[in-house]
C-alpha positions in Angstrom: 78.7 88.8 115.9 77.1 90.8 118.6 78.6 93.6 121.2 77.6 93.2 125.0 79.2 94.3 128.0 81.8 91.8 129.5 80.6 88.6 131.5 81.4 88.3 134.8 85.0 86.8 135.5 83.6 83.2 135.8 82.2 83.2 133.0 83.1 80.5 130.3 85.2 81.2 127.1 82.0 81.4 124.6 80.0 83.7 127.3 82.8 86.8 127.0 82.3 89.3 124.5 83.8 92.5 123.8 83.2 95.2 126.6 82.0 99.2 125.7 85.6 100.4 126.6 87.3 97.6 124.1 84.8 99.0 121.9 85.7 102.5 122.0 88.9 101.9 121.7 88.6 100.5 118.6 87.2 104.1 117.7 91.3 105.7 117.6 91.5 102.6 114.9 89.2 104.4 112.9 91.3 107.4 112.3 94.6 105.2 112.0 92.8 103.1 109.3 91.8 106.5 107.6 95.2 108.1 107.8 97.2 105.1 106.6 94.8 104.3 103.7 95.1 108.1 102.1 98.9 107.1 102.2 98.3 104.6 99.5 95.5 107.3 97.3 96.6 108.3 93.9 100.2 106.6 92.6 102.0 104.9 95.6 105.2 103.9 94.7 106.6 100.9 96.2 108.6 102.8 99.0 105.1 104.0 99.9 104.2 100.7 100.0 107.2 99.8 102.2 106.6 102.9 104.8 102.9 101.9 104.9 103.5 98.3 105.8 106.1 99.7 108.4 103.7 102.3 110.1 100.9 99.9 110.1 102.6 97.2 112.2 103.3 98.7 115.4 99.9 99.5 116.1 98.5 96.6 115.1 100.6 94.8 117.0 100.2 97.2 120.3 96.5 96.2 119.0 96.5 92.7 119.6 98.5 93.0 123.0 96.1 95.2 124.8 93.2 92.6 123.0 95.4 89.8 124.9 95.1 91.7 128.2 91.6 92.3 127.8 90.9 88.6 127.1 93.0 87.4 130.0 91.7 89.9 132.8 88.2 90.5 133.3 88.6 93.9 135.1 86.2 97.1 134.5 87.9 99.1 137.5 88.9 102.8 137.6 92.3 101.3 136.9 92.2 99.7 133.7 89.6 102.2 132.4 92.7 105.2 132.8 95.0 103.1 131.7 93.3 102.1 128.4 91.7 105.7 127.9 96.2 106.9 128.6 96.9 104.3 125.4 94.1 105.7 122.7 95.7 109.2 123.7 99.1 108.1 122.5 97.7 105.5 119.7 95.6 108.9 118.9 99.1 110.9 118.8 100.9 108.2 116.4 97.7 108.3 114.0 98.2 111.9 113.6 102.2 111.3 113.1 101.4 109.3 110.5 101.6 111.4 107.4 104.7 112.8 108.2 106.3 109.6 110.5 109.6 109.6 108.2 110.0 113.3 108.7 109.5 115.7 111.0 107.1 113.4 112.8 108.5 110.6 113.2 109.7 111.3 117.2 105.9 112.0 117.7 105.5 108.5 116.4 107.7 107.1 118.4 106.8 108.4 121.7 103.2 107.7 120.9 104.4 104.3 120.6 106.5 104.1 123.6 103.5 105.3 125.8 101.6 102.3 124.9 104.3 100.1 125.9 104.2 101.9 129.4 100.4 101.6 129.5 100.4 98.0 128.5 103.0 97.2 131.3 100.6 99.2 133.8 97.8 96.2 132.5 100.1 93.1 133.0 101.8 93.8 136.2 99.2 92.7 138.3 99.6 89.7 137.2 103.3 89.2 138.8 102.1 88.8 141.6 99.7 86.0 141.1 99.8 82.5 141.7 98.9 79.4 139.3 99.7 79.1 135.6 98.4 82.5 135.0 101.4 84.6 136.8 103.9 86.4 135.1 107.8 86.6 135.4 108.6 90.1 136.3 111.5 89.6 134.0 109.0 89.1 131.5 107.2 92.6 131.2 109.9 94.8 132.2 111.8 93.4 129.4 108.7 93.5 126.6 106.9 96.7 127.8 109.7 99.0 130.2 112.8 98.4 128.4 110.8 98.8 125.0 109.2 101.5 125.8 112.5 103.9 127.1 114.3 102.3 124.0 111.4 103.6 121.5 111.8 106.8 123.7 115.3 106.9 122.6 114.5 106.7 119.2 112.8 109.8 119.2 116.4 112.0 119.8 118.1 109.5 116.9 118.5 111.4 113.4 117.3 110.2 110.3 117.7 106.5 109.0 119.0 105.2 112.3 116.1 105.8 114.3 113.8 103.9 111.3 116.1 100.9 111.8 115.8 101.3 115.5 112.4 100.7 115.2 112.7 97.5 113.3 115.2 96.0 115.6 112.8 96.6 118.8 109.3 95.4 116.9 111.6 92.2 116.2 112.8 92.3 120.0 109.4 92.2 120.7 108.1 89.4 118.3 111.1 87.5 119.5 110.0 88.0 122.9 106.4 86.3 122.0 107.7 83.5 119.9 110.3 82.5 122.8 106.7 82.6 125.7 106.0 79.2 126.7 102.3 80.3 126.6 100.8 76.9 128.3 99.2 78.9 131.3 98.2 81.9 128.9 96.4 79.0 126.4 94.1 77.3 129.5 92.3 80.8 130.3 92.6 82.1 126.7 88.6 83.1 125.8 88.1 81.9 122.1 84.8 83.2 121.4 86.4 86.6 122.7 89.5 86.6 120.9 87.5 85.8 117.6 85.1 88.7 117.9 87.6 91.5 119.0 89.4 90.2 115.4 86.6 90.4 113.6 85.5 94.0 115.0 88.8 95.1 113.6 88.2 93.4 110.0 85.0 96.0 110.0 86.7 98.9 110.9 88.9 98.4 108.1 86.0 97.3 105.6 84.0 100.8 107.1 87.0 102.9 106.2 87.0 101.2 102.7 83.3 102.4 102.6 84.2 106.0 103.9 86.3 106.1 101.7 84.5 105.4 98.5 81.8 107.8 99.5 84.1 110.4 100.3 85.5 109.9 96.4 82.1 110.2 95.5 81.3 113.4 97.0 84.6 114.9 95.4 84.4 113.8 92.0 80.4 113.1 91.8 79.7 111.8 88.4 77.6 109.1 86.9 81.2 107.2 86.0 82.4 108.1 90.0 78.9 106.2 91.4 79.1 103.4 89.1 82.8 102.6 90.2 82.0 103.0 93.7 78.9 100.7 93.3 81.0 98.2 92.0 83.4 99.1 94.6 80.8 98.5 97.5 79.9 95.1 96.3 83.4 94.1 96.4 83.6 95.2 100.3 80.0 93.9 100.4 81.2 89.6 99.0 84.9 90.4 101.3 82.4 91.0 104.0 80.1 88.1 103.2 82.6 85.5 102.9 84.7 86.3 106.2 82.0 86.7 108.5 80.3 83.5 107.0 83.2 81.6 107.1 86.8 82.6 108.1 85.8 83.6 111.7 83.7 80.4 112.1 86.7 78.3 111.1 88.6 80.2 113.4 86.4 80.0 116.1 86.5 75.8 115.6 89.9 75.5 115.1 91.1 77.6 118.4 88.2 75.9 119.9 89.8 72.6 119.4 92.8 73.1 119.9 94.5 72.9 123.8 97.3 74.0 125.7 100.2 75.4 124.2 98.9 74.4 120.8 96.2 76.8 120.9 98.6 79.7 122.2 100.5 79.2 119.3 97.5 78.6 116.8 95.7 82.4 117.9 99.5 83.6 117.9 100.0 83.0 114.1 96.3 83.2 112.8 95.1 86.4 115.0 98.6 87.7 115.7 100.5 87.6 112.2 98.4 86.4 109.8 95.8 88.7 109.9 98.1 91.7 110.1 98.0 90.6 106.3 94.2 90.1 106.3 93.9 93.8 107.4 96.5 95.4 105.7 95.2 94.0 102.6 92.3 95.4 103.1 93.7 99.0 103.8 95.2 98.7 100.5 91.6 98.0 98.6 90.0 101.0 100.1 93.1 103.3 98.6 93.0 101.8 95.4 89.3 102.1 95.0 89.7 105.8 96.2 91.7 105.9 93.5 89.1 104.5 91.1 86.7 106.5 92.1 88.6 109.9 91.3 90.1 108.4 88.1 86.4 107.2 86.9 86.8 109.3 84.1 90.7 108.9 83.1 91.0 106.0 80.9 92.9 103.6 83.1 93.9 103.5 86.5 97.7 104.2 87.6 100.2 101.5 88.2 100.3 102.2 91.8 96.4 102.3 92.2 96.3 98.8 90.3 98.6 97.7 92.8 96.7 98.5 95.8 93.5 97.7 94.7 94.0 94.5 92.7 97.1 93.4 94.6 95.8 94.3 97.5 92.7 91.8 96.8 95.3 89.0 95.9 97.2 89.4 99.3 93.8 89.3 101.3 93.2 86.1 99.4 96.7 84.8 99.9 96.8 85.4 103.5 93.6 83.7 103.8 95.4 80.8 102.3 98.0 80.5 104.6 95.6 80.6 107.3 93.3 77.4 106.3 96.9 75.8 105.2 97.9 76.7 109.0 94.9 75.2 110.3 95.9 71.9 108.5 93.8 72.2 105.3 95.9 70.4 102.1 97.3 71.9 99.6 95.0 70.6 97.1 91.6 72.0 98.7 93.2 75.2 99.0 94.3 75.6 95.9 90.8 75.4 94.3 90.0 78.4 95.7 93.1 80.4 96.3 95.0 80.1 93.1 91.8 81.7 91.0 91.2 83.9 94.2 95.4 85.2 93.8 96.1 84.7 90.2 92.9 86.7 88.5 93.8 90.0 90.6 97.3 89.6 89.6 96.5 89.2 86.0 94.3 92.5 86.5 97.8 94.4 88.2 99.4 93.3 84.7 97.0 94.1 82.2 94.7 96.2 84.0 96.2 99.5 82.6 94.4 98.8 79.3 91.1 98.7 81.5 88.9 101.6 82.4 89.0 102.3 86.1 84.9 100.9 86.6 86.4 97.6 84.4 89.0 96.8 86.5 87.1 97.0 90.0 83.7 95.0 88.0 86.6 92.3 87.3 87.6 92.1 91.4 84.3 92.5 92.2 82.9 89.5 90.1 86.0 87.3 91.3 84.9 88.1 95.1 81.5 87.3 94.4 82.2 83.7 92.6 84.6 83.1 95.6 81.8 83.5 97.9 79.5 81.4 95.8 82.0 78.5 95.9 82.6 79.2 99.9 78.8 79.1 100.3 78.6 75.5 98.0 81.4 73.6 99.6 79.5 74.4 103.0 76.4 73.4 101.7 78.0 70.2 100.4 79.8 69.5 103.7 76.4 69.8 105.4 74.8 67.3 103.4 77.8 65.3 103.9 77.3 65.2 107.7 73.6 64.5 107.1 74.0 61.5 105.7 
């Protein structure tokens, strides 16, 4: 999956590929990847877990919105550059909140959050005032993007608790919002080939923070225990890599491909839009807990919250992946092959894994990614013969 800058706008669907501004804004991602994983370093409890699944969201899903945009309208103007450059500012100000986002920073969080709602309603305003499928009710983004964004302003002057359950009732407004979009126009200029690459350029920033993070562990604790657990740790990333970029964004490339009208809205909704919230949040969680093996390489087992991340975080990566091929109408039965070793061996290792040594236990999850590639990499071998003959 290559980077070029954008087609022109008459390009077709498979010609558009990420532009160098997408690109760099990925790059405030980075640090938000970073800041959210050392959340989950050490012992997280499972209100950590709760506060990092709650922080996470919101950008993510201010993520995939300005991804939309960008898809949708071609435009490299002076514009949309300031306007895009205005958002990593205040994604930038909510990745530094993020430590401290359920304390005293929490109203930087917030206001870093409302910004992007301003910015994103600067990017779909424009396209009020067109004609054809593609315009926009002006109902429609002064509700999602204005009214959200002086209601998360609010937030910011609410005390305590309150303002944390403000925040949940206006990412549900939002979702709401989306669910209740007839999406028919939005579906005939949707770019697959696009929207499938700007995904997967998020699934390797969170795999390069899992990497930065296991060399950072190994610069602190640098023993020969700390390298081999971060060995084992890298040819974990190394199969998750493998097997997603071999063959979940093909599928998802085929599937949105054949898909049409508002079937296809509704198919990138759930698989880019929800489901791999999951995919990348899970992944977040495996490069804390393998932090956390890496510093603990000479303890004689791992905590319970480290197991958690790393081994649980493992089986949610594989059960969201589930959900995803059972979403794009796969049976139960062929996914079950795969998924029920791929979910139940790192759950056994959340169990019993505090009898392991920390290099054990991530040689276990390592050797279960690797056998689930090796049966990916079979069954596509066996459907190509298939076809052949």
């Amino acid at each position: 999956m290559t980077t070029t800058s954008a087609a022109p706008e008459s390009a077709t669907p498979e010609q558009r590929h990420a532009d160098w501004l997408e690109l760099f804004f990925d790059l405030v991602f980075v640090a938000f990847a970073a800041q959210l994983s050392h959340t989950l370093h050490g012992d997280p409890s499972p209100q950590d877990f709760g506060v990092f699944l709650a922080l996470y969201f919101p950008p993510w899903w201010m993520w995939i919105n300005f991804t939309v945009a960008a898809n949708l309208f071609a435009d490299d103007g002076a514009r949309r550059r300031l306007l895009m450059l205005s958002a990593m500012a205040c994604l930038a100000l909510m990745a530094a909140a993020v430590p401290e986002a359920t304390g005293d920073r929490g109203p930087a969080y917030a206001i870093g959050y409302a910004g992007t709602r301003f910015v994103l309603l600067g990017l779909w305003w424009p396209a009020t005032r067109l004609t054809g499928p593609m315009r926009v009710p002006k109902w429609r983004p002064l509700g999602y993007c204005l009214v959200s964004g002086v209601l998360w302003v609010v937030s910011a002057f609410v005390p305590g608790p309150w303002r944390y359950a403000m925040w949940a009732v206006l990412i549900v407004a939002e979702v709401v919002l989306l669910l209740t979009a007839r999406g028919s126009g939005v579906a005939r200029q949707l770019h697959t080939g696009h929207l499938v690459e700007r995904v997967g350029l998020f699934v390797i920033i969170v795999l390069g923070e899992s990497v930065l993070s296991l060399i950072t562990s190994a610069d602190h604790t640098w023993t020969a225990r700390a390298g081999v657990t971060a060995l084992l740790g890298f040819v974990l990333l190394a199969a998750l890599w493998w097997s997603y970029f071999d063959f979940g964004t093909t599928a998802v490339e085929l599937m949105l491909g054949a898909a049409r009208g508002r079937a296809a809205f509704v198919l990138a909704r759930d698989v880019a839009g929800f489901l791999h919230f999951f995919v990348t949040a899970s992944v977040i969680c495996v490069a804390g807990g393998l932090a956390t093996a890496v510093d603990e390489a000479g303890h004689a087992h791992l905590p319970q919250g480290a197991l958690i991340a790393l081994a649980g975080g493992l089986a949610l990566y594989h059960l969201t992946h589930a959900a995803i091929a059972l979403r794009y109408g796969r049976t139960v039965r062929s996914v079950a092959v795969w998924a029920v070793p791929g979910v139940g061996i790192p759950a056994l290792v959340v169990v019993f894994g505090g009898h392991l040594a920390p290099w054990l236990v991530v040689l276990v999850l390592a050797a279960e990614a690797i056998a689930h590639l090796l049966y990916a990499k079979a069954m596509a071998r066996r459907r190509l013969v298939a076809g052949m003959v």
